[in-house]
C-alpha positions in Angstrom: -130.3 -79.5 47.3 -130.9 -83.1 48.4 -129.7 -84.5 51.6 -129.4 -88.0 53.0 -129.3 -89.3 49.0 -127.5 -92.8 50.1 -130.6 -93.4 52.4 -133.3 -93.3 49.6 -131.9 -94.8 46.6 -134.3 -97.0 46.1 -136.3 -96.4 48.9 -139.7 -96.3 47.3 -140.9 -98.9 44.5 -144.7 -98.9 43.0 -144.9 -102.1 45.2 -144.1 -99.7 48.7 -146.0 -96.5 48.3 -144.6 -95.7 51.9 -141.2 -96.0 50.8 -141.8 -93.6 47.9 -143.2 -91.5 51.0 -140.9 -92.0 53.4 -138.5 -91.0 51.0 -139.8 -87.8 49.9 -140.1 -86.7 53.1 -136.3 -87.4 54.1 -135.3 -86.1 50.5 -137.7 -83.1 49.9 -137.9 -81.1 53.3 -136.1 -78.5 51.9 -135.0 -77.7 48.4 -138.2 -78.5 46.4 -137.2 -78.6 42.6 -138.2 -75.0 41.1 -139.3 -76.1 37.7 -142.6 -77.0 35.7 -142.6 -80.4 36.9 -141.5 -80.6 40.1 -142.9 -83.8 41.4 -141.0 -85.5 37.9 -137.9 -84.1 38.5 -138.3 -86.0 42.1 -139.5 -88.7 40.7 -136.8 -89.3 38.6 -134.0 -88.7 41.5 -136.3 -91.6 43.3 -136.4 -93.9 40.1 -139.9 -93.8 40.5 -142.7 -92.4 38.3 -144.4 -88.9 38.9 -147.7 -90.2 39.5 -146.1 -92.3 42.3 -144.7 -89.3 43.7 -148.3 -87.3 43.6 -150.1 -90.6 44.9 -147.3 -90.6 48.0 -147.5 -86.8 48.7 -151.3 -87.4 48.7 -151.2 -90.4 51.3 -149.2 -88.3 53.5 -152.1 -85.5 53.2 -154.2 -87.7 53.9 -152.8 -89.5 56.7 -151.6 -85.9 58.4 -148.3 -86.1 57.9 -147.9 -83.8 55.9 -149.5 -80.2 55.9 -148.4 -78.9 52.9 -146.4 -78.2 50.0 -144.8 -74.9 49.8 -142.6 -72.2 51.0 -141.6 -70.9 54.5 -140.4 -67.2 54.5 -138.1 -66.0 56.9 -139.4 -63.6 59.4 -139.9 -59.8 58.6 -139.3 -61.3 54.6 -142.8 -60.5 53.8 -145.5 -58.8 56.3 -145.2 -58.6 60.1 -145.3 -61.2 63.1 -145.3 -62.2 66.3 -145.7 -65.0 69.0 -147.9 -64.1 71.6 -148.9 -65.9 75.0 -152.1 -65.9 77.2 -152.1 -67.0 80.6 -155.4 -69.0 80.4 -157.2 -70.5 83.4 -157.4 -74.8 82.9 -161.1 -74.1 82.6 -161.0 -71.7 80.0 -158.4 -73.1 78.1 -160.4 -74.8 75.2 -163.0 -71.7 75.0 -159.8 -69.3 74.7 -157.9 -71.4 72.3 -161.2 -72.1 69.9 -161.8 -68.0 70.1 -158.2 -67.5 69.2 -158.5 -69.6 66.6 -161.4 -67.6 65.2 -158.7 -64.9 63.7 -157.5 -65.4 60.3 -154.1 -64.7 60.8 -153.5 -67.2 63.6 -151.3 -69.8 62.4 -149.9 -71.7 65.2 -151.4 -72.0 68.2 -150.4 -74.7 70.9 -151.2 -75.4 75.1 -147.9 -75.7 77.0 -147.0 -76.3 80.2 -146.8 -72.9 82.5 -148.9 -70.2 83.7 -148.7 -68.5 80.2 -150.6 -72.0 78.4 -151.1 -70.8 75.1 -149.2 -69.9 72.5 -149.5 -68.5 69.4 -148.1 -67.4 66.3 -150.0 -64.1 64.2 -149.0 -62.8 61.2 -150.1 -60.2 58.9 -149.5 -58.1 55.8 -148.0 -55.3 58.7 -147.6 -54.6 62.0 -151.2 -52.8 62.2 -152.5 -55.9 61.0 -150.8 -58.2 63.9 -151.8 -55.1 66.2 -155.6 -55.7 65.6 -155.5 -59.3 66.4 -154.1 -58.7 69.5 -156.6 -56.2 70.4 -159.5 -58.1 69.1 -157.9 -61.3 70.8 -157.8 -59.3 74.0 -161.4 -58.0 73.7 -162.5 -61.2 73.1 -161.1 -63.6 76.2 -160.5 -60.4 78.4 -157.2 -61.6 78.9 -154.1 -59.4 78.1 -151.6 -61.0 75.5 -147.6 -61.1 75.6 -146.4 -59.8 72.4 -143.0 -61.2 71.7 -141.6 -60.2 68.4 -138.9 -61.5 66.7 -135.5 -59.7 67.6 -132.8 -61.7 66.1 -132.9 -65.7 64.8 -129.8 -68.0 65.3 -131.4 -71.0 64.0 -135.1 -71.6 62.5 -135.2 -74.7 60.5 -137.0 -77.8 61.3 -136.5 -79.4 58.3 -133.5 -81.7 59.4 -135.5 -83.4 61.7 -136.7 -84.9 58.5 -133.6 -85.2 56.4 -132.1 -86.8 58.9 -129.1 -84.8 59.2 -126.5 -85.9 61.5 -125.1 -84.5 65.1 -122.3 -82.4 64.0 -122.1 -79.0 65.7 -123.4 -76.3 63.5 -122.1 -72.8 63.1 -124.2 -70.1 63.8 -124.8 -66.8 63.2 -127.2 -64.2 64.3 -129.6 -63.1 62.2 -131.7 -59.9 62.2 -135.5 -60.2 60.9 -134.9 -59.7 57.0 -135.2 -56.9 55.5 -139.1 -56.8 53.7 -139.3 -57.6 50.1 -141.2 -54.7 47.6 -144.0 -56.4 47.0 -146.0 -55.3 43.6 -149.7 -56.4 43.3 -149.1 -59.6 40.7 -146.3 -60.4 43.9 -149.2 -60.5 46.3 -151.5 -62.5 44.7 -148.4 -64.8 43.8 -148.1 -64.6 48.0 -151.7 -65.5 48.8 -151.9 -68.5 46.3 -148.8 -69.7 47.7 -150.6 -69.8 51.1 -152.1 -73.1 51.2 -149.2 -75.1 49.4 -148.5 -76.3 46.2 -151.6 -78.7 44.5 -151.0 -82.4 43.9 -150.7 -82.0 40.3 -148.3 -82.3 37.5 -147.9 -79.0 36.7 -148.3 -77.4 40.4 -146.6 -74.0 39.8 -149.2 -73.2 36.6 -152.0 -73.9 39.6 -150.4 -70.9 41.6 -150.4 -68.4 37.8 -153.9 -69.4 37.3 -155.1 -68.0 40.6 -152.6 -65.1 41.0 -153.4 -64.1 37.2 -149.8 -64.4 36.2 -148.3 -66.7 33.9 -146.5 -70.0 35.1 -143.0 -68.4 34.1 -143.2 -65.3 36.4 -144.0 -67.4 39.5 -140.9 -69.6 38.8 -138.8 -66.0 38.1 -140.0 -64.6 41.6 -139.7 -67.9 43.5 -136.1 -68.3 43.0 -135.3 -64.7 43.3 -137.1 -65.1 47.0 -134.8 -67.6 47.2 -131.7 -65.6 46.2 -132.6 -63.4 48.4 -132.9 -65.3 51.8 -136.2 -64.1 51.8 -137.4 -67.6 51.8 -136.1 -69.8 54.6 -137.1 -73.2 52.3 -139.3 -74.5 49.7 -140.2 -78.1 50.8 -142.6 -80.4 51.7 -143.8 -79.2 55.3 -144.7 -81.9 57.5 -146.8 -82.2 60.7 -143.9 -83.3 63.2 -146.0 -84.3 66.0 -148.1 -86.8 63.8 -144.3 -88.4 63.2 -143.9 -89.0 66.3 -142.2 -85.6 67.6 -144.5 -85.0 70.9 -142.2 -84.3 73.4 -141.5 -81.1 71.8 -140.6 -78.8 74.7 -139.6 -74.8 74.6 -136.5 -74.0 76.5 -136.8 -69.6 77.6 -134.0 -68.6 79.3 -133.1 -65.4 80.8 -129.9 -64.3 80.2 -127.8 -60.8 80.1 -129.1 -58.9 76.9 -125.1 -58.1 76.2 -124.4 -61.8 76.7 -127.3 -63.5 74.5 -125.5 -63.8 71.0 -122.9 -65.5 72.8 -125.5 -68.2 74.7 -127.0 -68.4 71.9 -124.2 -69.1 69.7 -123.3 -72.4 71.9 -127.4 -73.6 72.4 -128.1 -73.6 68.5 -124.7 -75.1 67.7 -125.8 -78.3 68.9 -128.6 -80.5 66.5 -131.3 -81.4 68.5 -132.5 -77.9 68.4 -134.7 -77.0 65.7 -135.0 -73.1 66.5 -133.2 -71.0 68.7 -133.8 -66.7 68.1 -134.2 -63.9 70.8 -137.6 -62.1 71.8 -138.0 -58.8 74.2 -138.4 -59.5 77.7 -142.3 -57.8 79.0 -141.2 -57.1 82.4 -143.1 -57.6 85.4 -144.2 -60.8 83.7 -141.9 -62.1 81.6 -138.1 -62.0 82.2 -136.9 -64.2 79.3 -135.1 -62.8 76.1 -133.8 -66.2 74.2 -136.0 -69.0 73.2 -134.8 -72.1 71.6 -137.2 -75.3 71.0 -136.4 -79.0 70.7 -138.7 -81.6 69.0 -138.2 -84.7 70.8 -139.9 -88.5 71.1 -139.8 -88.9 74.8 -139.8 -86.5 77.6 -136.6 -88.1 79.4 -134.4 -87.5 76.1 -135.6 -83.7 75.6 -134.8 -83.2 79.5 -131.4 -84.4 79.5 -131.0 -82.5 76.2 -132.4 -79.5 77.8 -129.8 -79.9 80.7 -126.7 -80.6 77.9 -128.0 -76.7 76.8 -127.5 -75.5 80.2 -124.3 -76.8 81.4 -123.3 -75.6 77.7 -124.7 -72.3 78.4 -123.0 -71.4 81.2 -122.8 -69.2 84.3 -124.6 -66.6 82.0 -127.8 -67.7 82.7 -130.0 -66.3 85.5 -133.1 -68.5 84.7 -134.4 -71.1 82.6 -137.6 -72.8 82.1 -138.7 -76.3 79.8 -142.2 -75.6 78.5 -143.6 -78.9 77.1 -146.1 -78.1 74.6 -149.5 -80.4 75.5 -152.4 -80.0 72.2 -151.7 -78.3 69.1 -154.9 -76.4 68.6 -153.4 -75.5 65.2 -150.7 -75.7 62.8 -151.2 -74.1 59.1 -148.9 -72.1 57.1 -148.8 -68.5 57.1 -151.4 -65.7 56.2 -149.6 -62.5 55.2 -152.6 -60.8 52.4 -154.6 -58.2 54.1 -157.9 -59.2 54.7 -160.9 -58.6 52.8 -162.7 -55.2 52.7 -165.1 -55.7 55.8 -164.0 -58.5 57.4 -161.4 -57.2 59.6 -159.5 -59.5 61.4 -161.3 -62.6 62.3 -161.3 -65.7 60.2 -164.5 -66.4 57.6 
């Protein structure tokens, strides 16, 4: 559950609340504790006390390092999503991005380096949902969106740029979008007051029963059978990579033969410095690329060089390729998947 344990023993002390921080986030990316205390159970595993492990969560909060506390679902797991792209004139581009923004189930939304500058990430409670954001987006800047859903995911996990996991090849494995939990009503409201993260408090999980109107025992019992599941990608402390330094965070598309992409893909996620790799539909005239993969970097030089290690490892396969830094993040918040209220149709209150 805990990774990189002989780097924080000790890391954090009342003394050096930014140990106790730094250490949490290294420690706690993925595999949050699933019991009544959370934060103690941490605590302990730091040798430090569980107030110093709320005040640290809090002055990373505060500082923007971290967005929140909570879960990350896996794609199709619960509700419907996409990632969608506009190809927005320079002058418009703030305008656009503040009117994409407007629609609640935006959650990501970032300016990147192409004729298709912004990108964003929808989701909804289903497909209808994602459909009307689209439309209303399109209504709204009079531009048409791409709509790339997610085919199949090889790798989607940014937490070990936090854990600091080392540069061993990984194995991968292609993965379709999971299969969508039943959800009952007392599951939904245990879904949308997950939403914002877990509250800096000793007893977090009660929090989440008192607003769902469940008891604190029945969030536990359906958190971990998520997690049983695979339904849940992590539970974790979910941090703001570019406010750590991660700016040079680039998108690599390629274009590559459809009965040839598990293969590429296979040997571009394999290596560590890629944080996400899955494969999208291609929307011929305008866009011929089927396999995105992303790498978070510091500097530009080190994600081009990695970006070239991907495609001498890739092969002859590849027909096409393009790096798409990423410039502003006009947004990053974690998912909305409840349907939205009675009247208010897409768009954010």
């Amino acid at each position: 559950m805990v990774t990189a344990a002989a780097d924080i023993a000790g890391a954090g002390t009342a003394a050096d609340p930014d140990g106790v921080a730094r250490a949490l986030l290294r420690a706690y990316a993925r595999g949050l504790p699933l019991e009544p205390r959370p934060y103690r159970a941490m605590a302990r595993h730091l040798g430090v006390g569980e107030g110093e492990v709320i005040a640290a969560l809090g002055t990373l909060a505060d500082r923007g390092w971290l967005a929140r506390v909570g879960a990350v679902f896996r794609p199709g797991a619960v509700g419907a999503s996409t990632l969608a792209a506009l190809a927005v004139p320079p002058s418009r581009l703030e305008t656009v991005a503040a009117q994409v923004n407007a629609y609640r189930g935006v959650n990501h939304n970032y300016e990147r380096e192409h004729r298709y500058s912004l990108w964003f990430v929808v989701t909804a409670a289903s497909r209808p949902g994602v459909d009307a954001v689209l439309d209303g987006v399109a209504a709204d800047t009079g531009l048409a969106p791409l709509d790339l859903p997610l085919e199949s995911a090889y790798h989607l996990d940014l937490a070990g740029l936090m854990a600091g996991e080392g540069d061993a090849p990984r194995t991968v494995t292609p993965r379709p979008p999971a299969e969508p939990l039943v959800l009952d009503p007392a599951a939904r409201h245990v879904l949308a007051a997950l939403e914002d993260g877990l509250a800096l408090v000793p007893r977090p999980f009660a929090a989440v029963a008192a607003r769902a109107g469940v008891d604190e025992a029945e969030v536990l019992a359906r958190l971990r059978a998520w997690r049983e599941r695979g339904a849940v990608v992590r539970y974790g402390l979910i941090a703001r990579h570019r406010r750590l330094g991660y700016r040079a965070n680039a998108m690599v598309v390629w274009d590559v033969p459809d009965e040839q992409v598990d293969a590429v893909a296979g040997r571009i996620a394999g290596y560590r410095f890629v944080t996400l790799c899955y494969r999208r539909p291609r929307r011929l005239p305008e866009w011929r690329y089927n396999l995105f993969s992303m790498i978070h970097g510091r500097d530009r030089a080190t994600v081009r060089a990695q970006a070239q290690a991907l495609a001498a490892a890739a092969g002859p396969a590849v027909r096409d390729r393009q790096v798409l830094f990423s410039r502003r993040c006009f947004r990053q918040r974690g998912a909305s998947y409840a349907p939205a209220p009675a009247g208010a149709g897409a768009v954010a209150s």
